[in-house]
N, C-alpha and C positions, 0 to 999 in steps of 0.2 A: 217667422221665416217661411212656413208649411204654406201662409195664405197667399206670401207677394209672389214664389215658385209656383202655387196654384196658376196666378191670373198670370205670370210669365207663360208656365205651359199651354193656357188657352190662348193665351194672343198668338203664341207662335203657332197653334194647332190650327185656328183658322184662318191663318196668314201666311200659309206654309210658303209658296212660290217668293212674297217677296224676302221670309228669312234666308230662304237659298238664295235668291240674287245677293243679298246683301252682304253673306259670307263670300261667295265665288267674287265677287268687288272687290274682297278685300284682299282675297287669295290672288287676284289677279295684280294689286294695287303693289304687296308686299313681293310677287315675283318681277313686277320690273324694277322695284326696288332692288333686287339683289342684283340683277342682270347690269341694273346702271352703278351699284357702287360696292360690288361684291369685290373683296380684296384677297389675297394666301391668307388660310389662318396659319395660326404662328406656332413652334413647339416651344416655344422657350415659358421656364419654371420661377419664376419671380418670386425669390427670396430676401423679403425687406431685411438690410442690416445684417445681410449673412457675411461672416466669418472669411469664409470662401468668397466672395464679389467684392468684398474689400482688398483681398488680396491682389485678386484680379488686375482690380483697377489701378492698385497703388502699382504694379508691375506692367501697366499699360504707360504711365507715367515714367517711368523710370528706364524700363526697355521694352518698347513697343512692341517692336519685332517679336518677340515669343508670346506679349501676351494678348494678342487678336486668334480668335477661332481659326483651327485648324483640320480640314476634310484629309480623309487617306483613301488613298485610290490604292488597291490592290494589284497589279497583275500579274501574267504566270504565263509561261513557252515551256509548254511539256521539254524540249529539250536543250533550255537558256535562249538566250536570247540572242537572234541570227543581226549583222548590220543594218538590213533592210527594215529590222525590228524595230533596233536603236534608232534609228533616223524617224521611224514613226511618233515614236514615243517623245524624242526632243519635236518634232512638229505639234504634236499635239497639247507639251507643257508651255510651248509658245503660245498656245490658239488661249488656254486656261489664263495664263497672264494677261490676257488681256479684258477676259470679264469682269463687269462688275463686282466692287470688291477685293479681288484678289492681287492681294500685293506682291504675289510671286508664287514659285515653286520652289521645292527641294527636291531636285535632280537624285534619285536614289544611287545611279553610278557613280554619277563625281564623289556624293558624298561618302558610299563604300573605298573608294577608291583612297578619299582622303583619311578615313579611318585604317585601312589596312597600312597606308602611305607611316601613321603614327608611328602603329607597331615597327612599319620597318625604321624608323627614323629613331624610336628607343631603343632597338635593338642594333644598329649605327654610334650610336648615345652612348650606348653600353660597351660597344668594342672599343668606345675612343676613352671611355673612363681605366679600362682593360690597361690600352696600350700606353696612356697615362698616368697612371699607379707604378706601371712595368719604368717608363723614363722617369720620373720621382724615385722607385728605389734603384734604380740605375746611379742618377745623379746622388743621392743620398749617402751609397757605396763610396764613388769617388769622395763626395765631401769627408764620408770619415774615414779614408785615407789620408785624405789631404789636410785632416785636422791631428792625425795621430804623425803627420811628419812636419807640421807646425811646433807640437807639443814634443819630438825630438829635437827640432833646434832649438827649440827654446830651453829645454835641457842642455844643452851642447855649450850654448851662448852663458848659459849662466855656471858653468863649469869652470870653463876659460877664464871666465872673472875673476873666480875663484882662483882656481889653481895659477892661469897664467895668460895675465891682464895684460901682458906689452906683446901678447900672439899679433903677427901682422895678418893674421886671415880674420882675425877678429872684425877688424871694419866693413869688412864682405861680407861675413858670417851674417853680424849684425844687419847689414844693407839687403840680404838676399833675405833673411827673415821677417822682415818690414813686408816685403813682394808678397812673401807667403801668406803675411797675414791679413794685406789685404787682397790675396786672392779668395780667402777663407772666408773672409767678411762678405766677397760679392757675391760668394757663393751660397752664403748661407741665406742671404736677401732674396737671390734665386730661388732658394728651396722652399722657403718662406711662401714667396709668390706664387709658385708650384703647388704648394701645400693648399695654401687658400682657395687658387683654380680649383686644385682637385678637390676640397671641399664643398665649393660651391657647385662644382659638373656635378659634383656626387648628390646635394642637398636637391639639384634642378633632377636631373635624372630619378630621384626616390619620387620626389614629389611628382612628376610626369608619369612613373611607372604606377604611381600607387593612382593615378585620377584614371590613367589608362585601363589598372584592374578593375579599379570600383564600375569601371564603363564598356568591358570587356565583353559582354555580351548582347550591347546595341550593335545590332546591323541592318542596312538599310535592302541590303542586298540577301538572302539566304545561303549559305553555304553551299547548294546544290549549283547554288546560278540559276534557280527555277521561276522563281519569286521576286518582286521587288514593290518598297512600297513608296509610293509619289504623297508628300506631302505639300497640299494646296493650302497655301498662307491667306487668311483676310484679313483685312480692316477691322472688323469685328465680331463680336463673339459667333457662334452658330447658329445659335436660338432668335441673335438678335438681324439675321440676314434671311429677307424674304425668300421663300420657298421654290419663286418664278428664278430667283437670282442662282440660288443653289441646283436646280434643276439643269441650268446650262451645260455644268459641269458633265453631267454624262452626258448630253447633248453633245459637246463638241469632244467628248470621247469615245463618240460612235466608230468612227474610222479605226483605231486600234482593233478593235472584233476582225476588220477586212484584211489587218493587217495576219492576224492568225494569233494575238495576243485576248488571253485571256484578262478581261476586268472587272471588278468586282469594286463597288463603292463602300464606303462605308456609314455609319448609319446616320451618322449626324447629315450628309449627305442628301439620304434619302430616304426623308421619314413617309410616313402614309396618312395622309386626312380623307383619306375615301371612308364614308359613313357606311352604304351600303354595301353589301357582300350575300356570296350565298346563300352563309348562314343565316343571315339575317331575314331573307327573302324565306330562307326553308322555314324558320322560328315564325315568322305570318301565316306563313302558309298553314302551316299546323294549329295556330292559333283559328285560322279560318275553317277547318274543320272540326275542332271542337265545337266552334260557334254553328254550325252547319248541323253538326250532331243536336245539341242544344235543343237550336230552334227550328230545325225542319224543314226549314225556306231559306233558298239562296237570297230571296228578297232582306228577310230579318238579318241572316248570317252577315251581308253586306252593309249593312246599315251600323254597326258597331268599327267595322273596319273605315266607313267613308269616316266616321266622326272621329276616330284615331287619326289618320293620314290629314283630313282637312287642320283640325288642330296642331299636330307638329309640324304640318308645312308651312302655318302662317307663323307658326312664334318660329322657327328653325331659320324659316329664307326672310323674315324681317331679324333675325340675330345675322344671318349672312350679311343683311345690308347693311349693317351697323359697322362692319368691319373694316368700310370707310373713314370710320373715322377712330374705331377704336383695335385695336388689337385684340382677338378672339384667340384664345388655346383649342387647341386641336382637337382635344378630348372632349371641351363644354360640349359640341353642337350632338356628339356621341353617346353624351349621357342623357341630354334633352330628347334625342332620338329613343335611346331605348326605355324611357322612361315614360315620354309622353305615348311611346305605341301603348305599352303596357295598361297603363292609367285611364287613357282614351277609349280601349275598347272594354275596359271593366266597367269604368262610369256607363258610357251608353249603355251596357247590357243591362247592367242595375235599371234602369231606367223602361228601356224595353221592355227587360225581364214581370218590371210589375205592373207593365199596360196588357202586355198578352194574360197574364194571371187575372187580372182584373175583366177583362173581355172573356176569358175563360169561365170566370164565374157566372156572368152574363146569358153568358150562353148556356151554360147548367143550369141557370134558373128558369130558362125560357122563354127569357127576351130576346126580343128583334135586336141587334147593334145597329141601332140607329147612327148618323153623321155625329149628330148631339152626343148620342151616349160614346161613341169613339173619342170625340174632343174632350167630353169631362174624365174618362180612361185616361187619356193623354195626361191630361192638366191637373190629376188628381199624382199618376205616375210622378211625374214630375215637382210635385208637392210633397209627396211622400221619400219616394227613392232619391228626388233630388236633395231633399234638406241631408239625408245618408251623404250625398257623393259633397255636397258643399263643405260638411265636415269634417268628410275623410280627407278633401281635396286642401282645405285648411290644415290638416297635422302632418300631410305630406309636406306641402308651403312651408310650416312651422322649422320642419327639421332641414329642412333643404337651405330656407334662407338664414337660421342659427348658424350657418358656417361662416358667419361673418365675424362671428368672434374670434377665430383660428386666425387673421392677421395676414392671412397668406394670400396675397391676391388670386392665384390663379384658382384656389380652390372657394374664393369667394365668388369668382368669375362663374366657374361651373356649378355652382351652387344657387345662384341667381338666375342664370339663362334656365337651366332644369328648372325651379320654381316660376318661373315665366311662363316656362311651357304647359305645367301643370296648370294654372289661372288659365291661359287660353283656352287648355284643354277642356277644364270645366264649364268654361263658358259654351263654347264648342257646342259639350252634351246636353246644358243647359235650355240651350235654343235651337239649336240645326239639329237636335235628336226628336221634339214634338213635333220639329214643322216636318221631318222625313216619313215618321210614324202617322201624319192624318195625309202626306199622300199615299203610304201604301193603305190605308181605310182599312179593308174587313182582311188583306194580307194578314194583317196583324194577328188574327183570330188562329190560337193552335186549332192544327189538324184533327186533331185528340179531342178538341172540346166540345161537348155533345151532350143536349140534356138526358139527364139518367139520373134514377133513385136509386143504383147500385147502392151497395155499402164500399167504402174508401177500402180500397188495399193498401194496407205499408208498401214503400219503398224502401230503398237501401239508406236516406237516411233518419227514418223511423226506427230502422231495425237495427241501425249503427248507432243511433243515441241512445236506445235502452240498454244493449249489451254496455255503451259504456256508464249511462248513469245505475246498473245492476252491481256494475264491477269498478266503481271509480277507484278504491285505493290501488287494486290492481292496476288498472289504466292508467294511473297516477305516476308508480313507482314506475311503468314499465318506458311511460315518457324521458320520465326525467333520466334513465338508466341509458338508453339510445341514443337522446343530446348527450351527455355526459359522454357517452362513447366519441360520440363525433367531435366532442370536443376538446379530447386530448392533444391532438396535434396541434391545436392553438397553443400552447405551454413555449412551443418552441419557434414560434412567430420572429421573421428577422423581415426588417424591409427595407426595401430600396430603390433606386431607380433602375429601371431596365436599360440593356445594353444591346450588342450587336447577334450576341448570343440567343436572345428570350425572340429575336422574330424566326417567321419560317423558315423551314428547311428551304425553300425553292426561292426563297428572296435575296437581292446581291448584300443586303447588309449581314445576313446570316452568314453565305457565302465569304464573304472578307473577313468574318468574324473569325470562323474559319482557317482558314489559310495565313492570316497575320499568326493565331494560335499554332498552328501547327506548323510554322517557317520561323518563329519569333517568340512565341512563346504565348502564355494567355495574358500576361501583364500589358504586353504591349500595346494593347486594344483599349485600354486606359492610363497611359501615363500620369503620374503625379506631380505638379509642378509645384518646386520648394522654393521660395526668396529669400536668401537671408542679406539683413541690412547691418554695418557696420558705423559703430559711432564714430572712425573718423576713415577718410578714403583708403583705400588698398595701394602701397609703394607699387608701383611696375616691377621691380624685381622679386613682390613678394605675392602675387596674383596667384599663380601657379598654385604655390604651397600652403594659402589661404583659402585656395581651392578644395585642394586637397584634404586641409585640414575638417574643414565642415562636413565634406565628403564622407571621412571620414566615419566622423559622427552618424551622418543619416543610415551609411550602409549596414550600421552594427547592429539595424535595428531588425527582427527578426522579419522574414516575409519580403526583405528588400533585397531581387535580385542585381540590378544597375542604378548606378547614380551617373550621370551624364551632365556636367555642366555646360549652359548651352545661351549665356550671356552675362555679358556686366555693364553697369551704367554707365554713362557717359562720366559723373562724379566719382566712380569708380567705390560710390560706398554700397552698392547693390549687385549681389552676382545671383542667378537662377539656374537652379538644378532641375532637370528631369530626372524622377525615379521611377525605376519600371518594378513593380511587385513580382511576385513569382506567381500566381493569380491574379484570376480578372477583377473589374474593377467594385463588382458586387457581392463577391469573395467575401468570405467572412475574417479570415486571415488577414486581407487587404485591409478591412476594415480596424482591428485590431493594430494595424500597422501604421494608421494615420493615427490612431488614438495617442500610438504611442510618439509619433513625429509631432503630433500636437499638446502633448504630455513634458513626459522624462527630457526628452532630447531639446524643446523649445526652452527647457528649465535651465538644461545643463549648461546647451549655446548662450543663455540669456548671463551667466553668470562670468562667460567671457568677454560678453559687449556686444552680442550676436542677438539681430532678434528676427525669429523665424516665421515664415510665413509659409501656409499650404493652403492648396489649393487643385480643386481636379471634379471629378465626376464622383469620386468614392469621398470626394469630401463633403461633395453638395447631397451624396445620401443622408453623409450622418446628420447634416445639420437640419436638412429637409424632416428627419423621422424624429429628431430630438424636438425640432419647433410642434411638427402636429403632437406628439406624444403630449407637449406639455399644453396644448390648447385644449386635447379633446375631456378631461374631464368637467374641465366651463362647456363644454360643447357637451357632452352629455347630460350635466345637470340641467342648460336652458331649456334641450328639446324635451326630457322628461318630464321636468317643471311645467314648460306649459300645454304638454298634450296631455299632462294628468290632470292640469283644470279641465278646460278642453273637455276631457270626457267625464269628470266629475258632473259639471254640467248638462251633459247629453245625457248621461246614466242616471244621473241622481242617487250614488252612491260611489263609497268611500272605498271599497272592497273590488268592487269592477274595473276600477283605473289600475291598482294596485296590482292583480293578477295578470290585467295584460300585459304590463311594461315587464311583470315576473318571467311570463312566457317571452316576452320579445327577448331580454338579456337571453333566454335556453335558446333560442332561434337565429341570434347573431355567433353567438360562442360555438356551437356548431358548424355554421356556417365558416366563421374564421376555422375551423378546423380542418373543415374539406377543402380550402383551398392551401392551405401550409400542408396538406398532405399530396395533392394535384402538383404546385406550382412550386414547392420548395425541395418535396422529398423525393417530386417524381414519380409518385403510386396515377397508375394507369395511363402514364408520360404517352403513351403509342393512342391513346383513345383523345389524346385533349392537343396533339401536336407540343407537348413539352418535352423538348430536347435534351432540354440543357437547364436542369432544376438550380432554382437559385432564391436571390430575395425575390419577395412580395413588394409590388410596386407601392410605394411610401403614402397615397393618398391612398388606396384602398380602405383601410379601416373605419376614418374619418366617413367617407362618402356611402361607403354599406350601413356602416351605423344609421343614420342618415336617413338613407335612402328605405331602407328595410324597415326601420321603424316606423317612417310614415305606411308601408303598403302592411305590415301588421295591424297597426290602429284600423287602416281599412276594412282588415277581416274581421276587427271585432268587431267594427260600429255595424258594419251589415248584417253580421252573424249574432249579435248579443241586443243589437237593436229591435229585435225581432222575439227575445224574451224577455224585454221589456216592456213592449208593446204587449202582450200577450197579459204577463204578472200586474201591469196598471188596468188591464182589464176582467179582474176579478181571476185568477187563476193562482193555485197554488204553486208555490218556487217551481218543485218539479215538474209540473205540467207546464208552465211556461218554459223550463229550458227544453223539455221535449218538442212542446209545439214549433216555440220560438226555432230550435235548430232545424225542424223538418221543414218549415217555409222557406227556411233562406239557406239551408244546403246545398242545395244545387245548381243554384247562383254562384256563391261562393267556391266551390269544386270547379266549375267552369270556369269560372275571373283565376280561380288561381293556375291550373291549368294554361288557361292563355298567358298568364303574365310567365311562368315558366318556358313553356315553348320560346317564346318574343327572348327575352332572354337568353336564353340556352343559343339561340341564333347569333348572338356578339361572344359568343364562348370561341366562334370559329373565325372571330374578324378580325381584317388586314391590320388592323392596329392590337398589337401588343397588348396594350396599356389595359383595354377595355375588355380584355380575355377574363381574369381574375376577376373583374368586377361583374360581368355576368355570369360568368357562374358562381358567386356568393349573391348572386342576387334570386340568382333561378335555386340553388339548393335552401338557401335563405325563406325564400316566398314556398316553396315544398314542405318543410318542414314545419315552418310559422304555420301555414293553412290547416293543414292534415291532421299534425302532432299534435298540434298546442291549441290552436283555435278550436280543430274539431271533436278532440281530445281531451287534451289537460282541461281546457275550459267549462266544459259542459263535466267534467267528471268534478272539479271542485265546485261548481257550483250546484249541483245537486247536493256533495256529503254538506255544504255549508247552509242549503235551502232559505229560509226566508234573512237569514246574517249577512247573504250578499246584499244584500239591495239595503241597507243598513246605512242611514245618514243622520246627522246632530240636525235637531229641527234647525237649530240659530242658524246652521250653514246653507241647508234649504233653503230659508227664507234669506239668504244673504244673494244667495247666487242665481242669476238670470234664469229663464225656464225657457228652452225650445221643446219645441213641439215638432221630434224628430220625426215619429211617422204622423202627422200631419192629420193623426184621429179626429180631428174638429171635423178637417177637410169631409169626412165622410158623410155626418150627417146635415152639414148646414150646406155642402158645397153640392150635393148630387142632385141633378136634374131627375124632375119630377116623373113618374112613372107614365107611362102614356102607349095607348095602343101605337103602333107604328103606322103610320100613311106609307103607299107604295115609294112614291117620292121620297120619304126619308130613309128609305132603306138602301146601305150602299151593295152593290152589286160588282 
């Protein structure tokens, strides 16, 4: 690999102009490509065979109407809302009914109006059950007079018989007590009839009063009159309606602001796909001054930034163009972004870093930097550091494209465009980094470098790797002692999807989050939608109380403040409940409350002929974090499994592969731990913009895993590669991890440094999602670098000395050989010694 990257790096070193034509061709080729079929990327979470989108669907089938995507529009009149108000607001749910998609609205008045309209209609209900009990025992009174003056003639009649049969009033007596008794009779058919009314006013009334309590604290309107929320009905789900189409909706609810009504969207609404931000910008920026520090030249400094930026822009705005024909998630282009900056400017530096050290020697020896000797520098660089960055860029690839096992499209989506980006990337540093480096010629040459017979002074990390291989057990314990610290907050890891709650304070979906919570409570901001199906159809006269009855059930369950039923099927055997929790939808209580709606209560209903269905946002968590939980350990075993051949191979040894994945597990476990203590608990909430501490977004883990292990492997193979090279060159264990760590420490210290910075810049960005993930990614690569690479590593492998590098001949000789640093390269490939001619000397 060290020879074909050799003669790569020299084609491209003396062919610089047409490698840059041919990249900016392409860069030019893939930006009309986006411009002519760039489409919205999409938010929607594609969960094959969930639980929850079966629901869905079956209740799109069954009652349409509730189950297409629904937007909430918030607004608010500091002092209710004036007529000239109202008349805005009906003009403006007109203009909404008429966009695409939206199969209506829900007028928050009328529908307040027709809830409070209930209460007074039960409590109407209730005087007439009153004044009806009062006429029953009214009538009831007469009847048993009129039965106890029955049961006196009838005594009287049978008297007479007795005593005195030939009485002439007898035949009257007789006649008049026939009338009596069948007045008695009508009367009792009467009361009868009465009774049954009052039964069933009574049976309708209980059943009405108790859907009405279970539903008591939906309102559309707030009790102030302050508040009100507009629900905008679609065709389909939210996820699954372009972002141009949803966008309308505050568009044509600009005029409400002129009206003096405040609004506020909600988030499904109005998500964020903007890549770029300040953070983002400040995170380069800062990467550009480490690189500036580095190498001393704004020439060099730049040349690591063009080859980042060129590479993400061609794989990014060719994944834009794709979007033509496929559906892109929001987050993939975000993670390619932060990933391929990161990657892109470590490779080129690697690569840089060992042309200027190589020309630096060069020039301590005495020689001219000949054109010649720049291009074999180049092409030697490239040989060497490139067979490192092809490796590293392979276990990156390895881990990013194994999420293919996880099942779950959108995180294979993101998984694949990110390893996309990375191949470009590398290709990128491959070739546009030689052909940049022989046009800036003798640029290249450090400042600093200058023949001298000095004696070498230590730097800092000469003097950083003796104090640690002096003091490895020390070094050792005090590692493991500070992940371990950091790692405690992981214990209590809960994840989930983010809500209206986790964005900005100054954004309208935060704002509605807001004010729904504080007008409505925090439930309302995720309703739960329940179906239950019955095996044979619901009587019309028994809807109410079958209602009622399920109702019932749901509300008993802890956490469940409204049950609201809010349709039935045409067949009459499907009715759908909204449930509002008493927390939001990411709530842990929440959570526990579908468990149990999908537990105990679907057991109990099932045992009556009831089969329940749920469905909502807090349901598409659980099933979202149960699916990854159960892929990721096939997804940890693959990426470990094959970046411990992988580097078995590179290292030629059994004990090397072993230690690093040792330190990566100390470097992600920490890493989960600063952010469950950031994102969940809240610890320094005012420094990271977390308001409102909750779950940890559901693909997180999966993706840092991931992502982090591949830029680990990076640090070892640069950092360990380099005591290997040193120990196959006749040097004892410890003086090759001395040497090895002093040549390639300060490469590594700067590559991690920038990929932190880069990083740390999406910790501040418009998208939610992508918060958590860079900063586990930035404290993740801090910790890996420093702790474990520059640390744990070099401290065990000195107490272990010549046991690390320790392989079974049979395996040697089974497994492939590269020729990482490209040692051949040195003596067969280097142009021969020669005085310089003026002409070859570049100036």
């Amino acid at each position: 690999m060290a020879s074909l990257l050799y003669r790569l790096g020299l084609g491209a070193a003396r062919r610089p102009i047409a490698i840059v034509i041919a990249w900016l061709l392409v860069l030019a080729a893939v930006t009309a490509a986006m411009v002519s079929f760039q489409r919205p990327l999409t938010n929607e979470f594609e969960l094959p065979d969930s639980e929850f989108a079966a629901v869905l669907d079956e209740l799109g089938e069954q009652i349409p109407e509730v189950a297409g995507g629904t937007g909430t529009v918030v607004l608010h009149s500091e002092d209710g809302f004036t007529p000239a108000q109202r008349r805005v607001i009906d003009e403006t749910m007109a203009q909404w009914r008429t966009l695409p998609h939206v199969t209506g609205t829900v007028d928050p008045f009328e529908t307040q109006r027709q809830l409070d309209q209930s209460s007074a209609d039960l409590a109407e209900g209730e005087q007439k059950l009153i004044d009806g009990r009062k006429k029953y025992e009214k009538g009831a009174r007469k009847l048993s007079r009129l039965r106890w003056l029955v049961g006196e003639g009838e005594r009287d009649i049978a008297r007479l018989q007795r005593t005195d049969p030939d009485n002439a009033t007898l035949p009257y007596r007789i006649s008049g007590q026939a009338e009596l008794d069948a007045m008695l009779a009508d009367g009792e058919r009467k009361l009868d009839r009465a009774r049954t009314r009052l039964e069933r006013g009574q049976d309708k009334y209980t059943d009405g009063a108790t859907l009405r309590g279970l539903g008591d604290g939906v309102r559309m309107v707030s009790e102030d009159g302050t508040t009100a929320l507009v629900q905008v009905r679609f065709d389909e789900s939210m996820q699954q309606i372009s972002p141009d189409d949803l966008a309308l909706v505050p568009q044509a609810g600009e005029q409400l602001e002129d009206a003096g009504v405040e609004v506020d969207y909600g988030q499904e609404l109005v998500f964020v796909t903007q890549v770029g931000g300040i953070g983002e910008i400040i995170g380069v920026a800062v990467a550009a001054v480490v690189l500036l520090v580095m190498l001393g030249s704004f020439v060099m400094a730049g040349l690591p930034l063009a080859i980042a930026f060129a590479g993400v822009g061609a794989s990014l705005m060719g994944a834009m163009a794709l979007t033509h024909w496929l559906d892109i998630q929001q987050m993939a282009p975000v993670l390619g972004a932060m990933l391929g900056l990161a990657v892109g400017i470590d490779y080129a530096l690697f690569i840089v870093n060992r042309h200027r050290r190589q020309l630096a020697d060069v020039v301590r020896g005495g020689a001219v930097t000949t054109r010649e000797e720049i291009r074999h520098s180049i092409a030697l660089a490239t040989g060497t550091a490139g067979t490192a960055v092809v490796v590293a860029g392979a276990t990156v690839i390895i881990a990013l494209a194994a999420l293919l096992v996880s099942g779950i499209p959108t995180l294979i989506q993101m998984g694949l465009l990110a390893a996309a980006t990375v191949t470009v990337t590398v290709l990128v540093a491959l070739t546009l980094t030689p052909a940049l480096l022989s046009l800036a010629g003798r640029r290249a040459v450090p400042r600093k470098a200058v023949a001298s017979t000095a004696p070498h002074r230590d730097g800092w990390p000469e003097k950083w790797v003796g104090v640690v291989t002096r003091r490895a057990p020390a070094a050792i314990v005090a590692v493991v002692i500070v992940m371990g610290a950091l790692a405690v907050p992981a214990l209590s890891l809960r994840l989930g999807l983010p809500d209206g709650g986790s964005e900005s304070r100054d954004s309208t979906a935060f704002q509605a989050y807001e004010r729904v919570a504080d007008a409505f409570g925090t439930g309302a901001n995720g309703p739960i939608l329940v179906s239950a199906t019955l095996e044979t159809p619901i009587a019309a006269g028994e809807l109410v109380g079958t209602e009622a009855r399920i109702g019932e059930e749901i509300a008993a369950v802890e956490g469940v403040r409204d049950v609201l039923p809010i349709g039935v099927s045409e067949d009459r055997r499907t009715v759908a409940f909204q449930v509002v929790s008493e927390e939001g939808p990411s709530a842990e209580r929440t959570v526990a409350l579908v468990d149990a709606l999908r537990g105990p209560v679907t057991e109990s209903l099932a045992g009556e002929g009831v089969d329940l269905g749920v469905t909502g946002q807090a349901v598409a968590n659980i099933e979202v974090s149960e699916r990854l939980a159960g892929a990721l350990p096939l997804y940890i075993a693959l990426v470990i499994g094959l970046s411990l051949v992988l580097l078995t191979i590179v290292f030629r040894s059994v004990l090397v592969p072993i230690l690093a994945t040792a330190g990566f597990l100390l470097s992600v476990v920490a890493s989960f731990g600063v952010i469950v203590a950031v994102y969940q608990w809240g610890w320094l909430g005012g420094v990271f913009d977390v308001h409102n501490p909750g779950a940890v977004f559901s693909f997180m883990p999966t993706l840092l895993i991931g992502i982090l292990f591949g830029l680990a492997m990076d640090y070892q193979m640069f950092l360990v590669s380099g005591m290997r090279e040193s120990y196959v060159h006749g040097q004892t264990a410890g003086q090759a991890v001395r040497n090895g760590f002093a040549s390639g420490a300060r490469v590594v210290a700067a590559a991690a440094l920038i990929m932190v910075a880069v990083f740390s810049g999406f910790v501040f960005s418009h998208m939610t999602m992508a918060r958590p993930i860079g900063l586990g990614l930035a404290v993740g690569v801090l910790l890996d670098a420093f702790l474990i690479r520059m640390t744990l590593t070099p401290a065990v492998m000195s107490l272990l000395g010549d046991k690390i590098w320790w392989m079974p001949v049979w395996l040697d000789r089974l497994l492939p050989h590269l020729d990482v640093e490209g040692s051949a390269l040195v003596d067969k490939q280097r142009p021969p010694r020669r005085s310089a001619s003026r002409e070859d000397v570049l100036v």
